[in-house]
C-alpha positions in Angstrom: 40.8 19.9 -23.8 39.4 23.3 -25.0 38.8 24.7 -28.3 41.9 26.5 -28.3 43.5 23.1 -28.3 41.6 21.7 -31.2 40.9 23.5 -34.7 37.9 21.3 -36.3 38.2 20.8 -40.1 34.6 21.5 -40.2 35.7 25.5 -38.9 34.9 28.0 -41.2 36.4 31.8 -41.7 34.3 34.1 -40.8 33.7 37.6 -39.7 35.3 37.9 -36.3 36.2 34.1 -36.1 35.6 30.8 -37.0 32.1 29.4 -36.9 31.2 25.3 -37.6 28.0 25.3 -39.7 28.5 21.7 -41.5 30.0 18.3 -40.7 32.1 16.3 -41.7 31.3 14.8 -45.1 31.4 11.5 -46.1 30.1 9.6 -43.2 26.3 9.5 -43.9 25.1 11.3 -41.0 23.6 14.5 -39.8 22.9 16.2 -36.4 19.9 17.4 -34.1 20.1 20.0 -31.9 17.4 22.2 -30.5 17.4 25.8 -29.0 15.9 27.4 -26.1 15.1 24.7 -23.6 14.7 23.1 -21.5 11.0 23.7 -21.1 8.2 21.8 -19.2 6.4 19.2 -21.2 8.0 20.2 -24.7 11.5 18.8 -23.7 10.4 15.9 -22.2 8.1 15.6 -25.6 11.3 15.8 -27.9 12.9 13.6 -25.6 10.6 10.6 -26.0 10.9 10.7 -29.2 14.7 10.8 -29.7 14.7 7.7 -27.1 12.1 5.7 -29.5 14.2 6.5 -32.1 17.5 5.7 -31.2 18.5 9.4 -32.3 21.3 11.3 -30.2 21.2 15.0 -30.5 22.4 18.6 -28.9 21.1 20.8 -27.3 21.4 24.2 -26.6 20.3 25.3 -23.4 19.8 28.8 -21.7 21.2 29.1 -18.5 18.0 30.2 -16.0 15.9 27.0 -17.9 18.5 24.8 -17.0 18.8 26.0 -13.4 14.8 26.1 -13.3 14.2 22.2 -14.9 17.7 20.5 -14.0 16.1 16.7 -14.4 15.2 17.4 -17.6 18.9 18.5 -18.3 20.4 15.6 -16.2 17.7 13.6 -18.4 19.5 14.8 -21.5 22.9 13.8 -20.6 21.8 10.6 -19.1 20.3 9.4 -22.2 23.3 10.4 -24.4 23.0 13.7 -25.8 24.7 16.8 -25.4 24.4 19.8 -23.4 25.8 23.1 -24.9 25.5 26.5 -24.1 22.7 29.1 -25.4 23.5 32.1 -22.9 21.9 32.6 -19.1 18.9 34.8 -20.3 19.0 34.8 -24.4 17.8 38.4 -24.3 17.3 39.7 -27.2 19.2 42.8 -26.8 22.3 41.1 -26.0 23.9 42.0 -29.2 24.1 45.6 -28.1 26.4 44.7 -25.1 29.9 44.4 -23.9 32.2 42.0 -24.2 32.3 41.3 -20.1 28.0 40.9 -20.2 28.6 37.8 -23.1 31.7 36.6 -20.9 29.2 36.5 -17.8 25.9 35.0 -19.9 28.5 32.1 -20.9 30.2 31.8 -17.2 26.5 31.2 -15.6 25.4 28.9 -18.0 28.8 27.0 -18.3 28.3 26.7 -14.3 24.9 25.7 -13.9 25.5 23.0 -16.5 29.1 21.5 -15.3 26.4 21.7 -11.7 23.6 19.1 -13.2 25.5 16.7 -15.1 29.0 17.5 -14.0 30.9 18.6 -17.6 31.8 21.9 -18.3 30.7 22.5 -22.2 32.7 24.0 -25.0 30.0 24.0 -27.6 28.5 27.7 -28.1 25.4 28.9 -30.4 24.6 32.8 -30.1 21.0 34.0 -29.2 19.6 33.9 -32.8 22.6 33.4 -34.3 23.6 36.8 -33.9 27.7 37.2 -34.0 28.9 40.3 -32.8 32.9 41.2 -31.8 32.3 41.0 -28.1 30.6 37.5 -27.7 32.9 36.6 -30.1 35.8 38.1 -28.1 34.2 36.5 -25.3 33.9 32.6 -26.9 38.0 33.3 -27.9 38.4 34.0 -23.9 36.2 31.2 -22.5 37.6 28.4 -24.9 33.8 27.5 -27.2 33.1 27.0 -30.2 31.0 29.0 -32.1 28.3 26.4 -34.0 25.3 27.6 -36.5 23.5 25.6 -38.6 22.8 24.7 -41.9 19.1 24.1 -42.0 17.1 25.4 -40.0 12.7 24.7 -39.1 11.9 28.4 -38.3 9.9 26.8 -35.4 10.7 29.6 -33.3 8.0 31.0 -34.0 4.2 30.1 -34.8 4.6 27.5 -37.7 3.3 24.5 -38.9 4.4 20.7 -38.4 4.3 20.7 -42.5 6.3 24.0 -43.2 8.9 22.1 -40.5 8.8 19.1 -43.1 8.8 21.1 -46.2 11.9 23.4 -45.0 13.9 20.3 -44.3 13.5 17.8 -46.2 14.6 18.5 -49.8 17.5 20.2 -49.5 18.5 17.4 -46.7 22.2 16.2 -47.2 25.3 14.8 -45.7 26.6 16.8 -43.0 23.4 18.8 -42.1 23.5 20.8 -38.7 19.6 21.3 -37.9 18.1 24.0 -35.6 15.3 22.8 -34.1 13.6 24.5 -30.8 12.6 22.9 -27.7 12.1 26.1 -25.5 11.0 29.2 -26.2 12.8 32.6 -24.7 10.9 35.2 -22.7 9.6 37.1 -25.8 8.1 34.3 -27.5 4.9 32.6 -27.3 5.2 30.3 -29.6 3.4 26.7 -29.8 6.0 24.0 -29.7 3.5 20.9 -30.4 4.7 21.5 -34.3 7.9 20.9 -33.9 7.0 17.9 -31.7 4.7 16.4 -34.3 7.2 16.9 -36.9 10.3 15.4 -35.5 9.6 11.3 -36.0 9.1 12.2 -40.0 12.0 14.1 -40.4 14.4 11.9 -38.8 12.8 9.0 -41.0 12.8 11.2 -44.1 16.7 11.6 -43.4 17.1 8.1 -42.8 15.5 7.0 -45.9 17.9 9.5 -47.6 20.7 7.2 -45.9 21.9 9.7 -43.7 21.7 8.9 -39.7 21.5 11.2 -36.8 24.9 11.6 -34.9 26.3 13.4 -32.3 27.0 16.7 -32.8 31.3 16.6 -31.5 31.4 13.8 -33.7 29.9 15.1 -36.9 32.3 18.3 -36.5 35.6 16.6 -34.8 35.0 19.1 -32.3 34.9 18.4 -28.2 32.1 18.9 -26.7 33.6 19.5 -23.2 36.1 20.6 -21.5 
């Protein structure tokens, strides 16, 4: 199956195409899913902590991490999340390119991924959420979806474990897509330990709002591979 196949409900109009920003409502549940990584010691950090809590989530990997750290991606898919696709090298610059760069950036990081854990994903999120027409063009011709968010911890920069908290938590509500980060790309320097430290209170401060953490294809009704 590819997303050509299958039109979520959770798809939204948008320029250039669809994009899936929130779930389903009405089940109770939210997603995780973190940006950047894999990364040594921050993935495996984030990773502990999902396992002691019982909380699947998604993450977006780019491409040259993945190929650099693939236990930590074959960790990932053996403990039941999801691997999705965040572009070979997440430059920064990207958004100024052609429709064959995006179509290549997607190819390598399809590959090296359907390599380590043996799927092939469908599930897309642009370098910094930047949508242009030719890595949309380029999603249309590879078959992925196209998913953003609809909270997000601004942890991809310098930041705080209690401006994490104080971003998410009160507008938290059925549905939510979170961006988290778990990596960092070549132009950042960022500390990851706050995002780390904030993670066990802000799945608990969703769960005490009833809502529980779910896979990401099955709070959009969207496939996650091919």
């Amino acid at each position: 199956m590819t997303v050509a196949d299958h039109r979520s409900p959770t798809a939204v109009r948008a320029w250039f195409g669809d994009v899936h920003r929130r779930g389903v409502v009405g089940h109770n549940r939210f997603a995780l899913t973190f940006d950047d990584g894999p990364f040594d010691g921050a993935t495996d950090a984030v990773l502990d902590i999902l396992k002691a809590e019982d909380a699947p989530a998604t993450f977006f990997v780019i491409g040259e991490y993945a190929a650099r750290w693939p236990g930590t991606v074959r960790r990932m898919h053996e403990e039941g999340h999801l691997v999705a696709n965040h572009t070979w090298s997440h430059w920064r610059f990207g958004m100024l390119c052609s429709q064959r760069y995006w179509r290549e950036e997607i190819r390598r990081t399809d590959e090296i991924i359907q390599e380590i854990i043996g799927r092939r994903p469908l599930m897309f999120r642009p370098p910094m959420g930047i949508r242009t027409p030719m890595n949309v063009q380029a999603l249309r011709a590879t078959g992925h979806a196209c998913v953003m968010w609809t909270g997000r911890g601004r942890d991809g920069v310098n930041t705080t474990k209690q401006r994490i908290l104080d971003r998410l938590i009160e507008p938290a509500a059925d549905g939510d897509v979170i961006l988290l980060h778990d990596g960092r790309d070549s132009a950042s320097r960022r500390d990851p330990q706050p995002t780390i430290d904030a993670l066990p209170e802000l799945i608990a401060a969703y769960r005490n709002k009833g809502l529980q953490p779910a896979p990401l294809d099955q709070l959009l009704e969207l496939p996650a591979y091919e």
